[in-house]
TIKEFI-417021 format. One line per field, with one value per residue (C-alpha): residue number from 1; residue in three letters; x, y, z. Coordinates in steps of 0.25 Angstrom, whole numbers. Layout:
<recs>
num <- (NUM ...) $
residuo <- (Ala ...) $
u <- (X ...) $
v <- (Y ...) $
w <- (Z ...) $
</recs>
This chain:
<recs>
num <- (1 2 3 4 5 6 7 8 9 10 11 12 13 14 15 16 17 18 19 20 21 22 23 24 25 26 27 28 29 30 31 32 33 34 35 36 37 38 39 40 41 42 43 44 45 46 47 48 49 50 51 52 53 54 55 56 57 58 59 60 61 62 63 64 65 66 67 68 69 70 71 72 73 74 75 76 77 78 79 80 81 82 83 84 85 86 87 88 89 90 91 92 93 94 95 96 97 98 99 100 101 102 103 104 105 106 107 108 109 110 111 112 113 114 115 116 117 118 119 120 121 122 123 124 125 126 127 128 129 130 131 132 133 134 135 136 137 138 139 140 141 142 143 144 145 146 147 148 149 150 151 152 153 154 155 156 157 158 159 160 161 162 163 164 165 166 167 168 169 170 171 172 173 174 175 176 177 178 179 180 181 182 183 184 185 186 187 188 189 190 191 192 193 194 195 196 197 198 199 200 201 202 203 204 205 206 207 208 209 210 211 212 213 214 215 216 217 218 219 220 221 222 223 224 225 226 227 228 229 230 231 232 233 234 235 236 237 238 239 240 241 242 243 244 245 246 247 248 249 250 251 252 253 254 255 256 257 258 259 260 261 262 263 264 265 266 267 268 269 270 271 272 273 274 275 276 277 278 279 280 281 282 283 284 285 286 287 288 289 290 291 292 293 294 295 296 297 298 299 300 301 302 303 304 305 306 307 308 309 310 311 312 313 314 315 316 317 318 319 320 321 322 323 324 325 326 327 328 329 330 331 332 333 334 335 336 337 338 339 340 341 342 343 344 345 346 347 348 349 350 351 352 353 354 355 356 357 358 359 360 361 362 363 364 365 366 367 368 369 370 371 372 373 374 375 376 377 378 379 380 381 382 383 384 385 386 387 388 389 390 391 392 393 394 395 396 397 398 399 400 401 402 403 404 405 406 407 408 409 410 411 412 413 414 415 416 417 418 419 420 421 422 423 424 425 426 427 428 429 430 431 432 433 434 435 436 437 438 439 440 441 442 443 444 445 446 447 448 449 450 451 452 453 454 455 456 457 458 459 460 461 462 463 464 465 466 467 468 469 470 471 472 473 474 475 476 477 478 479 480 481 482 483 484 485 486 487 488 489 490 491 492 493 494 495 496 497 498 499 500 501 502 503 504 505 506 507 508 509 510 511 512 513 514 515 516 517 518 519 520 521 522 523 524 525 526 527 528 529 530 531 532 533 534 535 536 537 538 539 540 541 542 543 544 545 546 547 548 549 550 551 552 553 554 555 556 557 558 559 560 561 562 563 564 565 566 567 568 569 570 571 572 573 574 575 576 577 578 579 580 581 582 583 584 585 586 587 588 589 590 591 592 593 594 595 596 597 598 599 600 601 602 603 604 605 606 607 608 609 610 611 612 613 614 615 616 617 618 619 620 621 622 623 624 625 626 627 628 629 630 631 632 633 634 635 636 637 638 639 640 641 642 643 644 645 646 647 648 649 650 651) $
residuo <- (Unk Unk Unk Unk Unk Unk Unk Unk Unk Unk Unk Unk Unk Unk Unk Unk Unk Unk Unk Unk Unk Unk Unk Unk Unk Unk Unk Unk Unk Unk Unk Unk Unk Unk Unk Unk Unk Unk Unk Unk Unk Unk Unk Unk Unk Unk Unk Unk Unk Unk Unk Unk Unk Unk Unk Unk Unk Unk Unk Unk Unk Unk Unk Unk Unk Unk Unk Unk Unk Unk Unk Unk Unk Unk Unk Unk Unk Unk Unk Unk Unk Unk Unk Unk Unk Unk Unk Unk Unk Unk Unk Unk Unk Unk Unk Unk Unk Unk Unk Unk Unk Unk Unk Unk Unk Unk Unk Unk Unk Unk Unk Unk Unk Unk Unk Unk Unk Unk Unk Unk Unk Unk Unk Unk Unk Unk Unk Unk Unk Unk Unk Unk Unk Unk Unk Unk Unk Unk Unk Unk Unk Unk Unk Unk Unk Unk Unk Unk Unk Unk Unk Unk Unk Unk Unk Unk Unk Unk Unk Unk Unk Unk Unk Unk Unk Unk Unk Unk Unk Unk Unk Unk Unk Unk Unk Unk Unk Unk Unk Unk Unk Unk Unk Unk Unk Unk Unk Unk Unk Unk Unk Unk Unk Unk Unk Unk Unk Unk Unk Unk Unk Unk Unk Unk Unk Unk Unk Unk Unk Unk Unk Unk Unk Unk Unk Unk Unk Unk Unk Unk Unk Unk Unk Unk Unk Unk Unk Unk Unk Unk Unk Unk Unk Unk Unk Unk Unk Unk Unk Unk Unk Unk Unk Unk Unk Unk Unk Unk Unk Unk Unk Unk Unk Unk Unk Unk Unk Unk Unk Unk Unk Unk Unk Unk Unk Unk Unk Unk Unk Unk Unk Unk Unk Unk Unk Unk Unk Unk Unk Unk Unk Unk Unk Unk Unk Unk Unk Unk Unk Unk Unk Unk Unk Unk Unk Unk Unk Unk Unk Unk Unk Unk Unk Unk Unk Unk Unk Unk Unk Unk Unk Unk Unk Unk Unk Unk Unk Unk Unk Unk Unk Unk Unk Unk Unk Unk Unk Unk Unk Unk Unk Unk Unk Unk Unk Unk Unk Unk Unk Unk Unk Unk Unk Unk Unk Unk Unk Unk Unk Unk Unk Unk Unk Unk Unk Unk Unk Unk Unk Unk Unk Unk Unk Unk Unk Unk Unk Unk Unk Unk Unk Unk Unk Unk Unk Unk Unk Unk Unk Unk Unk Unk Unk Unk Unk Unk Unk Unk Unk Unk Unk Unk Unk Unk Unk Unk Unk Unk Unk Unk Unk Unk Unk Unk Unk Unk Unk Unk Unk Unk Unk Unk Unk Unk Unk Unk Unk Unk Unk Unk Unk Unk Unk Unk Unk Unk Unk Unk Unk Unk Unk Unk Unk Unk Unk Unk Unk Unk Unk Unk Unk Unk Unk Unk Unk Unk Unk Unk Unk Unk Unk Unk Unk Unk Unk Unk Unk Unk Unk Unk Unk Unk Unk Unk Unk Unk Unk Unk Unk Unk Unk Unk Unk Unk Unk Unk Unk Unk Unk Unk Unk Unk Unk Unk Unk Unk Unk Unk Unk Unk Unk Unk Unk Unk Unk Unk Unk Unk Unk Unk Unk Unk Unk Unk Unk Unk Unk Unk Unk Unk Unk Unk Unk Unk Unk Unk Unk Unk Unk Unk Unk Unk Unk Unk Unk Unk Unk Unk Unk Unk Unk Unk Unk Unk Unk Unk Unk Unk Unk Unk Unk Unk Unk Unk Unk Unk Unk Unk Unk Unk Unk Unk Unk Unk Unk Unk Unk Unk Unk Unk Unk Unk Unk Unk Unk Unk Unk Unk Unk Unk Unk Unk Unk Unk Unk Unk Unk Unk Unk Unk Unk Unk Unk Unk Unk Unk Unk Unk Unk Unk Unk Unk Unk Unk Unk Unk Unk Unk Unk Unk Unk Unk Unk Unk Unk Unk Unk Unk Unk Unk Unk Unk Unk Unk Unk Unk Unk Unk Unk Unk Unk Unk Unk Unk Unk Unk Unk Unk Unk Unk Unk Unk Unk Unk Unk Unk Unk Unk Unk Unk Unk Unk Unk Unk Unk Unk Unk Unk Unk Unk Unk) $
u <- (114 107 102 114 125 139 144 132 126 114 102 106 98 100 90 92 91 92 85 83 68 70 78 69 58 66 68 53 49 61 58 53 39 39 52 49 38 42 55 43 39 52 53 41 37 23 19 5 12 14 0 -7 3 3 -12 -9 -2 -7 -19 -14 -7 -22 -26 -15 -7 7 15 29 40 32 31 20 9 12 0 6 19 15 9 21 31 19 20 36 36 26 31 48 55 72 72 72 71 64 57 56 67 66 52 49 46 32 32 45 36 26 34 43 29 26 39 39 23 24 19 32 30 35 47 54 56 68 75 70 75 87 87 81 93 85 93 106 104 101 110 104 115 119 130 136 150 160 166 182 192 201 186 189 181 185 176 179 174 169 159 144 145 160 158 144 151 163 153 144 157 164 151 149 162 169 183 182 191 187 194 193 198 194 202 188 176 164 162 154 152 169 170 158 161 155 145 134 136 125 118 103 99 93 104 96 94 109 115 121 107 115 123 111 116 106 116 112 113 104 94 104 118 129 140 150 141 137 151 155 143 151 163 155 152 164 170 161 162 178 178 191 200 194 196 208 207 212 214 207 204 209 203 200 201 192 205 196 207 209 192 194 196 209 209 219 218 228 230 233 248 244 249 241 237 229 219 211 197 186 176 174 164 165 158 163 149 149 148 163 171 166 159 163 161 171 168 176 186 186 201 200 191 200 190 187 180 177 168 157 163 178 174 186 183 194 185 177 166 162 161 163 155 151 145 140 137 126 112 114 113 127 125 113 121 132 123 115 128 137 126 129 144 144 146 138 132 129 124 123 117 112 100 93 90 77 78 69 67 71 71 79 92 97 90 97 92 85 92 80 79 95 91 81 88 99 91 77 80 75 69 82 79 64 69 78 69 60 71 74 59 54 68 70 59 49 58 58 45 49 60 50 44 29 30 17 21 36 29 23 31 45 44 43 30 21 29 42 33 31 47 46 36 42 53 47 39 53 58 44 45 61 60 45 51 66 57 71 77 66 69 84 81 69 72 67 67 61 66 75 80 93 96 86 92 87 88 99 95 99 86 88 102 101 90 100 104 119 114 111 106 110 104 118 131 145 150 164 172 179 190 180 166 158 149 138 131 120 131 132 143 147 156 163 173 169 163 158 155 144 142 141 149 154 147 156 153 166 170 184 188 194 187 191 181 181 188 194 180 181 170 171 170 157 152 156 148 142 133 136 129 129 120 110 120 131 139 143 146 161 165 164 163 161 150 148 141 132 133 126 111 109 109 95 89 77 79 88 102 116 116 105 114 126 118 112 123 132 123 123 139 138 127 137 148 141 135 149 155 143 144 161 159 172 164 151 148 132 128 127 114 110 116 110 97 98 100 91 82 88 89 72 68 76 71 58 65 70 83 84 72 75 72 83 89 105 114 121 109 111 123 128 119 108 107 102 115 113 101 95 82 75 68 77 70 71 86 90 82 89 103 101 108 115 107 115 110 115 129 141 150 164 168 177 193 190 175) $
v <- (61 47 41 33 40 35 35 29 16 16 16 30 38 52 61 63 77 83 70 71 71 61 50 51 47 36 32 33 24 14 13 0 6 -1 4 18 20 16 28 38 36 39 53 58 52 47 36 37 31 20 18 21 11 -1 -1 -1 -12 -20 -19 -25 -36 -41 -39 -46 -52 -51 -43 -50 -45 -34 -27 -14 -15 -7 4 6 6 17 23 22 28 39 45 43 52 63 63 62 75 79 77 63 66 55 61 48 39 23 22 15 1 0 10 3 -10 -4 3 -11 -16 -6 -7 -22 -23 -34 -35 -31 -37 -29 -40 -37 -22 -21 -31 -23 -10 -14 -24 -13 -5 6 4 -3 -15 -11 -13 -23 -26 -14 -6 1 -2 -3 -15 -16 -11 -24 -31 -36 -44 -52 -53 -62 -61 -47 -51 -46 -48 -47 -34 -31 -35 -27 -16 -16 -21 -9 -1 -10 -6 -17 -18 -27 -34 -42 -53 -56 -68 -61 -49 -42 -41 -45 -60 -68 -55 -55 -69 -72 -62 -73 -67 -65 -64 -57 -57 -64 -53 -41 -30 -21 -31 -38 -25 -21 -15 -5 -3 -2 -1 8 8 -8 -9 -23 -27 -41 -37 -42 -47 -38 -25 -32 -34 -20 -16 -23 -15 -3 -6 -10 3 10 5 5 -9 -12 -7 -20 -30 -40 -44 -58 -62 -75 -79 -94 -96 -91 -96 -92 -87 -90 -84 -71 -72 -69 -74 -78 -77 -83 -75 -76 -63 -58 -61 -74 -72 -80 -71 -71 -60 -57 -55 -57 -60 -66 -65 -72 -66 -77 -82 -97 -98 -95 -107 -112 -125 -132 -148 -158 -163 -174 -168 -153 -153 -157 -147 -137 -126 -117 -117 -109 -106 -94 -89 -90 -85 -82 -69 -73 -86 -79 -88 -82 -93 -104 -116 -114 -124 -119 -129 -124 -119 -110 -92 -92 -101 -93 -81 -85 -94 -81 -71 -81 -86 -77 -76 -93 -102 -113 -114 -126 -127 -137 -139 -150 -142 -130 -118 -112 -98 -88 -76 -66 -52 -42 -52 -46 -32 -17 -8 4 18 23 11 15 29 26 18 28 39 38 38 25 19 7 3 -1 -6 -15 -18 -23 -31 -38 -39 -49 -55 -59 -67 -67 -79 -88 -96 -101 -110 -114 -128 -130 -147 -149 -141 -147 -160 -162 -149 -144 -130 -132 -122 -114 -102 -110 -113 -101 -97 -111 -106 -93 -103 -113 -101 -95 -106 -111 -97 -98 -112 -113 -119 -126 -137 -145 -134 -130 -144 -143 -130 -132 -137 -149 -142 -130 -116 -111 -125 -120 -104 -98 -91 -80 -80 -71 -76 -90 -96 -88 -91 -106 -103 -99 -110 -111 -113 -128 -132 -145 -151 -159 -158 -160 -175 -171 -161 -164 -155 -149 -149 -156 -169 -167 -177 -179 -185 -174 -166 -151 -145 -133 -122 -117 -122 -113 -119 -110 -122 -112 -112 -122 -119 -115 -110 -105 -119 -111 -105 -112 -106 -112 -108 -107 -122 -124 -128 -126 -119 -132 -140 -134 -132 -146 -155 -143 -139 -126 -121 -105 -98 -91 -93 -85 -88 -102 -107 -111 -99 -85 -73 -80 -74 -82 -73 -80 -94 -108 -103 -90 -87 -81 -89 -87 -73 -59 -61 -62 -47 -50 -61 -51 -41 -49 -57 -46 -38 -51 -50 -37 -36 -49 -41 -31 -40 -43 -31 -24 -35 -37 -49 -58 -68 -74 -88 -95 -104 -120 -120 -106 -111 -125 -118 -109 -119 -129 -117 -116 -130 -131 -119 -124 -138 -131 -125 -128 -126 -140 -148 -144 -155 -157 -145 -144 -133 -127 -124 -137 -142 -157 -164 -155 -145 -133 -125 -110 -106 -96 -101 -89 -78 -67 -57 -68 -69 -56 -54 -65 -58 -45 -48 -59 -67 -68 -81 -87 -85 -88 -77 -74 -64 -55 -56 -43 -48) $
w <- (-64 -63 -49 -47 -38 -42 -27 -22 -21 -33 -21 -20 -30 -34 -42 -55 -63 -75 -80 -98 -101 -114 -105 -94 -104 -112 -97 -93 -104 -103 -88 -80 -77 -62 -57 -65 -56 -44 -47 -50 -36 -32 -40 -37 -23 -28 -23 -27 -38 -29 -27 -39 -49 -40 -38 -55 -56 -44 -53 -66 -57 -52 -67 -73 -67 -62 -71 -76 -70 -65 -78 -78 -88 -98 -95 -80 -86 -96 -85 -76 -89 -91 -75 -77 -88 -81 -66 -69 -75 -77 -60 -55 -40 -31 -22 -13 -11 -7 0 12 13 10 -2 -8 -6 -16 -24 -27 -30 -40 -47 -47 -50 -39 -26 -18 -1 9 10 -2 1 10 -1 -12 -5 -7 -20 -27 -25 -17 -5 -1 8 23 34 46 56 61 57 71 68 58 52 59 52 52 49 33 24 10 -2 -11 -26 -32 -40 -36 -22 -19 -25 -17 -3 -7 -7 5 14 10 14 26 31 30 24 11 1 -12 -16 -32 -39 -52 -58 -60 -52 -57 -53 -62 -70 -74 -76 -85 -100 -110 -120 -117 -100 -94 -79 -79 -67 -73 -72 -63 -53 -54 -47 -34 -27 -22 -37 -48 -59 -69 -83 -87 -101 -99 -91 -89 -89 -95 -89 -92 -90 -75 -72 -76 -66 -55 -59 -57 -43 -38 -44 -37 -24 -24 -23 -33 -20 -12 -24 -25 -39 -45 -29 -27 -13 -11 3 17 30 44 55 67 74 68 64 50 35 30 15 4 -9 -21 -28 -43 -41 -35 -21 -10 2 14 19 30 31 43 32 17 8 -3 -16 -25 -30 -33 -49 -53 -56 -72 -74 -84 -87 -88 -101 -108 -119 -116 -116 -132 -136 -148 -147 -135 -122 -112 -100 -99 -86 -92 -106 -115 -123 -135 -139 -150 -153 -165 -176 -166 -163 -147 -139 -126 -115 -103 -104 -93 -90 -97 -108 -113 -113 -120 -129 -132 -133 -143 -153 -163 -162 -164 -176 -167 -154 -146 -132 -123 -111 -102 -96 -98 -92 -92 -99 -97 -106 -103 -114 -104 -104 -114 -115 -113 -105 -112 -111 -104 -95 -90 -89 -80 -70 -70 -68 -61 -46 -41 -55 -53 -41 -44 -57 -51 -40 -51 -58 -45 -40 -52 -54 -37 -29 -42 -43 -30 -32 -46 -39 -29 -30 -31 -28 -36 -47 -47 -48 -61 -69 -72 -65 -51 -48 -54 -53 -58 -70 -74 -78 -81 -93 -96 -99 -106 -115 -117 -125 -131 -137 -140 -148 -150 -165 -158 -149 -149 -144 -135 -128 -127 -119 -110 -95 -88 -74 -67 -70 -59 -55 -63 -67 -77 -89 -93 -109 -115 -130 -127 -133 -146 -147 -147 -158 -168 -178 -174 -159 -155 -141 -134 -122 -117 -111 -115 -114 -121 -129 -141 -149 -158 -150 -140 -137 -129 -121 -132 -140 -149 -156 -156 -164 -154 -155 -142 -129 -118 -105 -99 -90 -77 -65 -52 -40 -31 -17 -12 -17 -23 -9 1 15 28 40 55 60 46 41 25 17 5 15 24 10 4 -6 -15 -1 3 15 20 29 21 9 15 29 32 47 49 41 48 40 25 19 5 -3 -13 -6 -6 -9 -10 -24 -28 -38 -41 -42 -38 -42 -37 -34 -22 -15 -16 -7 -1 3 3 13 24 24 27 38 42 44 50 62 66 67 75 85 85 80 71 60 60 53 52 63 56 61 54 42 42 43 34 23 29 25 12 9 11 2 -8 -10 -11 -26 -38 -36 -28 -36 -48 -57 -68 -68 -66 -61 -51 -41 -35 -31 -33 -22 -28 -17 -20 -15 -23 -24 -11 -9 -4 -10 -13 -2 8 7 7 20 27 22 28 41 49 59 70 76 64 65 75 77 80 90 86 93 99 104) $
</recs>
């Protein structure tokens, strides 16, 4: 018996008997001592425990300092381990289950060793996987029968809306252009593929997922997490595989979508759906460059995101152009197979270390999440408290600061030194190397990377680094834009993805307005990154700034995002209404609003650095600028005012 019901959603938390004394203690000792003791208050309804260990660490905080990441000091988390081992026995019963406001406040602040306001709690609640997300609109009547929805894409959050339609009531089908599931998680199988979220945090909140073989996990082992969910929920009878959805078209008429898919057999067909979510995310198509003579090169290439599993590149002579999260990973997973490596890369990242990346999780460490009532969730809640909006000042500018330094404030200065002490320490005897890797602009104006061995693989003396680009491809190698030659067998584009925001599908709105069109020129506009006036009923999941960058994950805009169709939904049929679409003045607003907080940041000034986070007028056009809590309050439910709404026939 473990606390996860295999019916039930994960906040559901069973006791757990017949618990093995020798595991119990390998799990004691193993355990994350903040989360641990926030469990023993659950199993033993003490919360004098509550009082007495943050007065404890509210004291050493004064004393020393914030702790990083919230890490206990070793004699409170001897202490902690040492109550552990006194008060739980073979029964792990809680004896209180998820607290009220106020002592769930505290108890988050014990766990983090943080100072937790009363603001966060409600998210947390639900983040930290205690609770599934509370219903705001009422819920008096039942979605219609004949009321449909199509969700296209079953990556994470096709697969999440699939879900919490089907609870919602609503009837649901899946439209997949893939043969898997999976999203980004099927179409990216290089070597060394892995998610930079921690794994504990990178989960459906309602779907924790205790069995993590890392504390970062790979690619394949998140995608076969993803599997798991949908099996669970059933979801494979809702999916049309390899069915690519070409278009759709508003029926003002009829009040609902027209949508043209193509299936496996390559038949064109039309369905009907009263609303679309698209769940297509906007990094899919490969980018790779034009370059001069690509068409003469005798070796091989291919793309990290179309990688072929029968080139072996053991022996070969690789040349790998881009600095970036994938470029790391396949750097740091190929050295050792490789005859030589080269790569090249116009800019660099910054790369923060970063020893978890590649760590396994501890027996005891699994046992613990598996089997003490509660332990996950605060473990979680952990993971994500230090990892969320921790982050938002660093992208902030401090105009003063910017002025005379690289960083962009103090606060951004201070990742800009873990940085900088990260390579001092990586190529303290390289200084070359050093160079040819240290950026000229503050971090987070472009993706940090988290390092998965990168900077000890580009040590080795088969490994050489290059600051350029490709000017042109010749049969056996290429030139770069330094002049120089490199002898290739293989050449891997880890050179990201186009930007696409629905750019692939052509959607006609209300009056034949066209979606590429009200979003021409690379200047996407949604209402709170979402809904977009002239097109009722589209809810674009993931849309034009709202991706959490300093922070969180892409698992938080799926709920979040997720949760607003929903509550959406949900408004119209409680008050018998057909569609709803955002006002132009609510959208023009909204991202006046957007617009202002972000030319406050460096993800619109940020000096030298290139990238996808600006588009080609240098509009910041991804990047959500609001803390993390913030935004998922304003997505807990529709604001009336803001829309214009269509009756329905009957209404």
């Amino acid at each position: 018996m473990t606390v996860i019901t295999h019916d039930q959603p994960t906040y559901v938390v069973s006791p757990v008997t017949g618990v093995d004394p020798d595991a119990l203690a390998a799990a004691v000792d193993a355990a994350e001592p903040g989360a641990l003791l926030a469990a023993l208050v659950h199993l033993t309804g003490d919360t004098a425990l509550v009082d007495e260990f943050e007065a404890e660490l509210a004291g050493h905080r004064a004393a020393a300092g914030a702790a990083w990441l919230g890490q206990y000091p070793e004699e409170i988390a001897a202490e902690v381990r040492d109550r552990a081992r006194r008060l739980l026995g073979t029964s792990l019963v809680p004896r209180l289950g998820v607290p009220d406001d106020e002592l769930f406040r505290r108890l988050a602040g014990v766990c983090a060793n943080d100072t937790v306001d009363a603001e966060y709690v409600a998210h947390l609640r639900e983040q930290g996987g205690f609770e599934p997300a509370r219903r705001v609109v009422p819920t008096t009547r039942r979605p219609p029968e004949d009321f449909t929805v199509a969700v296209i894409g079953s990556g994470m959050i096709g697969l999440n809306a699939a879900i919490k339609l089907g609870e919602a009531g609503f009837r649901y089908h899946v439209f997949e252009k893939s043969d898997d599931l999976g999203g980004t998680w099927s179409r990216n199988t290089y070597p060394g593929a892995a998610v930079d979220t921690p794994s504990h945090f990178y989960s459906y909140s309602f779907e924790l997922n205790p069995t993590w073989s890392k504390y970062y996990p790979t690619g394949p082992e998140y995608l076969e997490y993803l599997r798991g969910v949908a099996r669970k929920y059933d979801l494979h009878r809702n999916i049309s595989f390899s069915t690519e959805v070409l278009g759709c078209t508003w029926d003002e008429a009829d009040r609902a979508w027209t949508l043209t898919v193509r299936g496996a057999d390559g038949v064109t067909r039309t369905h009907r759906a009263n609303a679309v979510v698209t769940a297509t995310g906007v990094l899919n198509a490969a980018s790779i460059p034009d370059v001069p003579g690509a068409e003469t090169f005798r070796g091989q290439t291919m793309h990290t995101a179309q990688w072929r599993s029968e080139v072996d590149l053991t022996g070969k002579k690789v040349v790998v152009l881009g600095a970036g999260c994938t470029s790391v990973q396949v750097v740091a997973a190929a050295v050792d197979q490789v005859e030589a490596l080269h790569v090249v890369a116009r800019q660099p990242h910054w790369v923060i270390p970063e020893r978890a990346v590649a760590a396994d999780v501890p027996e005891g460490a699994r046992w613990a999440l598996e089997n003490i009532p509660y332990y996950h969730q605060w473990f979680r809640l952990k993971s994500y408290w230090w990892a969320a909006d921790k982050g938002w000042p660093i992208a902030r500018i401090d105009e003063d600061w910017y002025a005379t330094h690289v960083s962009a404030s103090p606060a951004n200065d201070a990742v800009m030194q873990v940085c900088l002490d990260h390579l001092e320490r990586s190529f303290a005897d390289r200084p070359a190397l050093k160079e040819k890797l240290t950026p000229d602009f503050p971090p987070f104006a472009k993706r940090i990377v988290k390092d998965p061995g990168f900077f000890e693989a580009v040590k080795r003396d088969h490994v050489t680094v290059h600051r350029a680009a490709f000017r042109e491809i010749r049969p056996d190698g290429v030139i770069t834009t330094e002049g120089e030659f490199i002898e290739a067998d293989v050449i891997i584009w880890a050179t990201g993805f186009k930007l696409e925001y629905l750019g692939f599908l052509d959607v006609v709105g209300r009056d034949g307005l066209k979606l590429s069109e009200a979003w021409a020129d690379q200047d996407p506009r949604a209402y709170l990154g979402i809904t977009v006036p002239g097109f009722p009923n589209l809810f674009v999941t993931a849309g034009p700034n709202a991706a959490p960058n300093h922070g969180g994950g892409h698992n938080i805009t799926s709920e979040e995002h997720v949760h607003y169709v929903v509550e959406s939904l949900q408004y119209l049929v409680e008050n018998d209404l057909a569609a709803m679409e955002p006002t132009p003045e609510a959208t023009d607003d909204y991202n006046r609003r957007v617009d202002e907080s972000l030319d406050k940041t460096v993800w619109q000034h940020g000096g030298t650095a290139n990238g996808y986070y600006r588009n080609k007028n240098g509009r910041a056009w991804v990047t959500c600028p609001w803390r993390l809590v913030d935004y998922w309050t304003m997505l807990r439910a529709p604001e009336p005012r803001d829309y214009a709404f269509t009756p329905t026939v009957r209404a």
